[in-house]
C-alpha positions as CSV (number, residue, x, y, z in Angstrom):
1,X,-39.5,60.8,-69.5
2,X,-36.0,61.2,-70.6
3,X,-35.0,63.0,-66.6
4,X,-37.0,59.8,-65.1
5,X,-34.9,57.6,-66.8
6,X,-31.9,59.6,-65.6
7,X,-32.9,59.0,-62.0
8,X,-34.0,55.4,-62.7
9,X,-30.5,54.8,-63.5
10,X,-29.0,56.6,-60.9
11,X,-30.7,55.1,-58.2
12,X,-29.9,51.7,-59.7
13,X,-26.0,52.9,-59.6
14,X,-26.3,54.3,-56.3
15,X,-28.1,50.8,-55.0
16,X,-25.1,48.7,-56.3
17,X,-22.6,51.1,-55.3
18,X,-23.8,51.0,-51.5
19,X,-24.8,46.6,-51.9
20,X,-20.7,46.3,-53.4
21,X,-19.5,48.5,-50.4
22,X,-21.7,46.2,-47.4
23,X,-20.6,43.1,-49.5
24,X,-17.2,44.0,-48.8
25,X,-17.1,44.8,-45.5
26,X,-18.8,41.6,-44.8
27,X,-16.2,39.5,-46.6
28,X,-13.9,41.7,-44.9
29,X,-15.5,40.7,-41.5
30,X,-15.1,37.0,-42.5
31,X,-12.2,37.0,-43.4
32,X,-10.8,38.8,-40.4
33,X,-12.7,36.3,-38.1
34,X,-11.2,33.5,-40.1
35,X,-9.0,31.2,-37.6
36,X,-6.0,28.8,-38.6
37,X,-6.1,25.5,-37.1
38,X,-2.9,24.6,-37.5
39,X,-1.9,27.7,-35.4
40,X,-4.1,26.5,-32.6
41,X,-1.8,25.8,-29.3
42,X,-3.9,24.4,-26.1
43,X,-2.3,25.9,-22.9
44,X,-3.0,24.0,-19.7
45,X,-3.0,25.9,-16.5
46,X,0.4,24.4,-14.7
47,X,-1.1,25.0,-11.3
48,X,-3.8,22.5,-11.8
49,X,-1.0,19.6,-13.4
50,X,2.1,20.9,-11.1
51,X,2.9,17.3,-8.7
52,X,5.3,19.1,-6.7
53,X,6.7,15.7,-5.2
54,X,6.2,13.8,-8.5
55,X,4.6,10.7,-6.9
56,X,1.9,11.0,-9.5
57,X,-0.8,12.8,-7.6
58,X,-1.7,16.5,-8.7
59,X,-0.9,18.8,-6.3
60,X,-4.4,19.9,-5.9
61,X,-5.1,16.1,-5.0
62,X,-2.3,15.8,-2.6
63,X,-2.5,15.3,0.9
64,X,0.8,14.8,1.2
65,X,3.3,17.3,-0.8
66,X,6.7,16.4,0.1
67,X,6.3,12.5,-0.2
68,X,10.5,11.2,-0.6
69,X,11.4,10.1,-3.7
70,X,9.9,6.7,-5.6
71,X,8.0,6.0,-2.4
72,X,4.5,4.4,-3.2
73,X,1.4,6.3,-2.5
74,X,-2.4,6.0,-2.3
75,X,-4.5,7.7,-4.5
76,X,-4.6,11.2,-2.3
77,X,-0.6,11.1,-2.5
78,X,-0.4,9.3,1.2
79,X,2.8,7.3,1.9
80,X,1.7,4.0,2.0
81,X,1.2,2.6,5.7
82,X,-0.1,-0.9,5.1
83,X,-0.5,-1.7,9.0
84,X,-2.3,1.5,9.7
85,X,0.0,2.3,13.0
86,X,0.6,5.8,12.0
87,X,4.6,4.9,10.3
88,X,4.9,5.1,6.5
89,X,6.1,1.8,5.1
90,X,9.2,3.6,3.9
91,X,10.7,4.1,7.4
92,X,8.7,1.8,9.4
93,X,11.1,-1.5,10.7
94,X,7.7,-3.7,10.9
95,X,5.4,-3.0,8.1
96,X,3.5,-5.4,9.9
97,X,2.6,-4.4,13.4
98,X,-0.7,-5.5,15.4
99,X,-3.5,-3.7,14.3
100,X,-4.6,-1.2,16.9
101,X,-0.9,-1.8,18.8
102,X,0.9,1.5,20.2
103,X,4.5,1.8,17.9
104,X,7.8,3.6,18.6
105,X,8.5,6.5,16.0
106,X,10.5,3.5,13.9
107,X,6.8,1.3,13.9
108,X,8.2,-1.4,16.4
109,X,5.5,-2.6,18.7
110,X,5.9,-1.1,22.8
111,X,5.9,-4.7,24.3
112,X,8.2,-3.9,27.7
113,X,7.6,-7.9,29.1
114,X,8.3,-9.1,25.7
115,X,5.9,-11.9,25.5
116,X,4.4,-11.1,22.3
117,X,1.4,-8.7,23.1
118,X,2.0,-5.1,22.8
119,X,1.4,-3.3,25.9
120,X,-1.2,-1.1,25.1
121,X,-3.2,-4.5,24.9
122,X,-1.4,-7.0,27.5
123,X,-3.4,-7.2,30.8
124,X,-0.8,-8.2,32.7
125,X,2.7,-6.5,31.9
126,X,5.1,-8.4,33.8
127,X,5.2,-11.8,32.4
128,X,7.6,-13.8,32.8
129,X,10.2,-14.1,30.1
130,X,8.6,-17.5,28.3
131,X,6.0,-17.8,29.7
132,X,2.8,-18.9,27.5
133,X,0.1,-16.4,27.0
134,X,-3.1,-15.8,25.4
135,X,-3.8,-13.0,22.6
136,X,-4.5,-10.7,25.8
137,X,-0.6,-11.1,27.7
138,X,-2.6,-14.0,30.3
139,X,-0.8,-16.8,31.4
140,X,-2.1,-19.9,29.7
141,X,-2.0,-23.7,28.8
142,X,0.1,-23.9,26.2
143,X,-1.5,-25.7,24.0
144,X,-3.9,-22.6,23.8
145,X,-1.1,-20.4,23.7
146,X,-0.8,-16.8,21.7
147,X,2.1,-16.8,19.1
148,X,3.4,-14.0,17.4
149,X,2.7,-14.9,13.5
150,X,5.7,-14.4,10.8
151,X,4.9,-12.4,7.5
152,X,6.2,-12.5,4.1
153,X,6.3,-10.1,1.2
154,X,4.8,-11.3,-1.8
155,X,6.6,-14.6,-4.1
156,X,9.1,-14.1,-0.9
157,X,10.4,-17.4,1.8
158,X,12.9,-14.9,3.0
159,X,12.5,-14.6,7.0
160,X,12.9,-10.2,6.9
161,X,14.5,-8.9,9.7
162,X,11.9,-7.1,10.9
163,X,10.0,-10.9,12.1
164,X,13.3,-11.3,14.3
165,X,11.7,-10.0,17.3
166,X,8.9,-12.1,16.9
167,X,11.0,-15.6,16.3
168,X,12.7,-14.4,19.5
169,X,9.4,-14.2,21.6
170,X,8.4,-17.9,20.2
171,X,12.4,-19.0,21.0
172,X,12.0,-18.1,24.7
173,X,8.6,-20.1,24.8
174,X,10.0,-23.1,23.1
175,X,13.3,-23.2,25.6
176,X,11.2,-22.6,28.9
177,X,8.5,-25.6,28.0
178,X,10.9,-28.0,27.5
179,X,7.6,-30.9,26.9
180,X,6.6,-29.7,24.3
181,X,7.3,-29.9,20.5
182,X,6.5,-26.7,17.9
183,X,4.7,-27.1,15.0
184,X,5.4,-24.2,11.8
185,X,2.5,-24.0,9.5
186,X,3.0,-21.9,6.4
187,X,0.7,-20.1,4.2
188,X,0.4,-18.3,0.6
189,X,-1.7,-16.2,-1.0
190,X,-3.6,-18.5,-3.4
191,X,-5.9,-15.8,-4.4
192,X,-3.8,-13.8,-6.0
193,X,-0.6,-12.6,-6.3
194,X,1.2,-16.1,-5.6
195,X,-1.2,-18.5,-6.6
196,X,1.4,-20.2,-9.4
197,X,3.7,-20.9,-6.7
198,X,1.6,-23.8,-4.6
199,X,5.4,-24.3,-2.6
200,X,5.4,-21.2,-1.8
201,X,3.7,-21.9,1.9
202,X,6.3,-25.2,2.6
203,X,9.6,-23.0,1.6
204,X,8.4,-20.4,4.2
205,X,7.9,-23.1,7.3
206,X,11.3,-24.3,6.0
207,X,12.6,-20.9,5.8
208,X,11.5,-20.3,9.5
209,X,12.7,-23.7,11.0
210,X,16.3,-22.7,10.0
211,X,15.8,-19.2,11.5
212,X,14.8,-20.9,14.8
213,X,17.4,-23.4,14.2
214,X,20.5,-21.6,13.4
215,X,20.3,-17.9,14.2
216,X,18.2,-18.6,17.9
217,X,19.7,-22.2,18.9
218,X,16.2,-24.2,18.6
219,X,17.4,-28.1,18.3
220,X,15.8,-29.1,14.6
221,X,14.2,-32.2,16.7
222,X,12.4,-29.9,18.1
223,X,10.5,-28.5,15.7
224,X,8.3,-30.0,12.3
225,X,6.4,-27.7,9.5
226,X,3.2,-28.7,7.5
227,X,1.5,-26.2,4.8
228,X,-1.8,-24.8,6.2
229,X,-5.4,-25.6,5.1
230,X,-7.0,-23.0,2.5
231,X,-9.1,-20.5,4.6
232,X,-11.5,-18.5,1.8
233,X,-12.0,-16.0,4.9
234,X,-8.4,-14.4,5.1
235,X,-7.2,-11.1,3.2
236,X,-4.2,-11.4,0.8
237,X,-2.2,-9.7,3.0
238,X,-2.5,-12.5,5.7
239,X,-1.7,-15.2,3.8
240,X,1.7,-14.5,3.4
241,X,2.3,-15.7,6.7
242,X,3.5,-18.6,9.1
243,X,1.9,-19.6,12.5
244,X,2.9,-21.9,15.1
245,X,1.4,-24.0,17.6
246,X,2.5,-26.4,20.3
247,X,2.1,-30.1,20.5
């Protein structure tokens, strides 16, 4: 009895001895897998945020890398080319070209005759300096005539340069049909960006008369403006405009 209770009592030592011991190393596991959140540091992989030309498009997004600096992009990291003729806006001396018209490398329409319709469209490409023509480079009746139409940048009346060759097409009509009279119509965007500014289409006729009058020699008597009629079926874009017709 007395040598069973002896090995009763071992065994219990032994069997708290060996549970102490894996207690332990499992605390000391824990412990060991324990993880400070303060010392927790998120490291982004700079390849995947690295905009080499810092127009805010990731390079991995970027279809154009080496865009100049503070130039505007589209969301691929395209220079912006708002008349689609192949000339970022940046460099391009008419940001507001023909759609579909062939360009020179600085975006300036190729119209050799000069009468309004780039050549890659004109049917006949000889016409006669002033002479009236339809939206195909025809000869016409005036009073259906073609005419190249002035735009704006937004909340703007000033005439850019880039319009001048434009005003001087419609100056060389005007002087070589002496009967008639030419009427300026000016529009704004009403739809959005300058729809506080309802005088916005009048100051651009105006701005365009004195164009006409004092840089290309156009008698004021001449000429007479009027504010357009809203059109709901224009883009924004082409509101920002002026148009002319004969009477």
């Amino acid at each position: 009895m007395s040598n069973f209770n002896h090995n009763l009592i071992l065994s219990v030592f032994l069997i708290l001895i060996l549970s102490s011991c894996g207690s332990k190393k499992i605390i000391t596991s824990n412990n060991d897998l324990l993880i400070n959140v303060e010392n927790i540091k998120i490291k982004y992989d700079d390849k995947l945020m690295l905009d080499s030309d810092n127009d805010g498009v990731e390079d991995r997004f970027d279809l154009e890398k080496n865009t100049p600096k503070d130039n505007k992009v589209d969301k691929v990291g395209r220079s912006m080319d708002r008349d689609y003729d192949g000339v970022p806006d940046f460099i391009d001396d008419d940001p507001f070209s023909t759609l579909g018209a062939f360009v020179d490398k600085n975006g300036r329409e190729i119209d050799l005759d000069r009468d309004g319709v780039p050549d890659n469209i004109d049917l006949s490409k000889n016409t006669n300096i002033g002479c009236c023509v339809d939206i195909n480079g025809m000869s016409t009746d005036c009073l259906k005539a073609n005419f190249p139409v002035i735009f704006f940048n937004p909340n703007s009346s000033e005439v850019e340069d880039f319009n001048y060759d434009r005003l001087q097409v419609i100056s060389s009509i005007i002087r070589s049909n002496l009967n008639f009279k030419i009427r300026i119509i000016g529009y704004y965007d009403y739809k959005v960006l300058e729809s506080y500014n309802s005088n916005l289409d009048l100051k651009r006729a105006e701005s365009v008369l004195l164009v006409l009058s004092n840089v290309f020699g156009i008698e004021a008597s001449r000429m007479e403006y009027k504010v357009a009629e809203i059109n709901n079926d224009l883009e924004e874009d082409f509101l920002r405009k002026v148009e002319f017709e004969l009477f």
